[in-house]
C-alpha positions in Angstrom: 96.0 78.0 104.5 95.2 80.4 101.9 93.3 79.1 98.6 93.4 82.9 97.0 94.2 86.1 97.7 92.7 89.8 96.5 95.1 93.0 97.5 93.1 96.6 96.7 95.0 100.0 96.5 98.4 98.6 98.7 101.5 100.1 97.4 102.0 99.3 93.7 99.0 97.1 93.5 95.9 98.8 92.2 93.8 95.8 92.1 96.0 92.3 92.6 93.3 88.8 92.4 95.3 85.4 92.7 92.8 83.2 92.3 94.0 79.6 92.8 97.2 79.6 96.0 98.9 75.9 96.5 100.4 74.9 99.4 103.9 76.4 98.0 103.9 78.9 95.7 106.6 80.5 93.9 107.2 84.6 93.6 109.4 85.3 90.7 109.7 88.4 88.7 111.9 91.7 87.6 113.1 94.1 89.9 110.6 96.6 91.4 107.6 94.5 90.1 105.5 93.8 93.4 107.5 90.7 95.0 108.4 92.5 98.0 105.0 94.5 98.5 103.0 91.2 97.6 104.9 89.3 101.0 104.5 92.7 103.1 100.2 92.3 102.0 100.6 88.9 103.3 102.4 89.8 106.5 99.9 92.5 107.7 97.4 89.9 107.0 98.7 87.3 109.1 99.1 90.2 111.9 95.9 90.9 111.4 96.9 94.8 110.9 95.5 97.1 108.5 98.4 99.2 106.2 
C-alpha cells in the first residue's frame, strides 16, 4: 500500500506531492486537470516501468 506519492516532470505534472494516501482515495476534478495522467503515474509504477 501506498502512504504518499511524489510524480516529477510526467505529462501535466511539473511537480505532484500527495502526502498522506488512505486505503481508498477519491480522484475528482474538471476535465483535462491530471485524473487520467495521475492513474497512468500509478500504473507505470506498479509495472515497475519508467515513462
Amino acid at each position: 500500500m501506498l502512504d504518499s506519492l511524489y510524480i516529477k516532470n510526467f505529462r501535466l505534472f511539473k511537480e505532484l506531492e500527495i502526502e498522506q494516501l488512505g486505503r481508498v482515495n477519491l480522484i475528482i476534478g474538471r476535465n483535462n486537470s491530471g485524473k487520467t495522467a495521475l492513474l497512468e503515474a500509478l500504473h507505470l509504477y506498479a509495472k515497475n516501468a519508467s515513462p
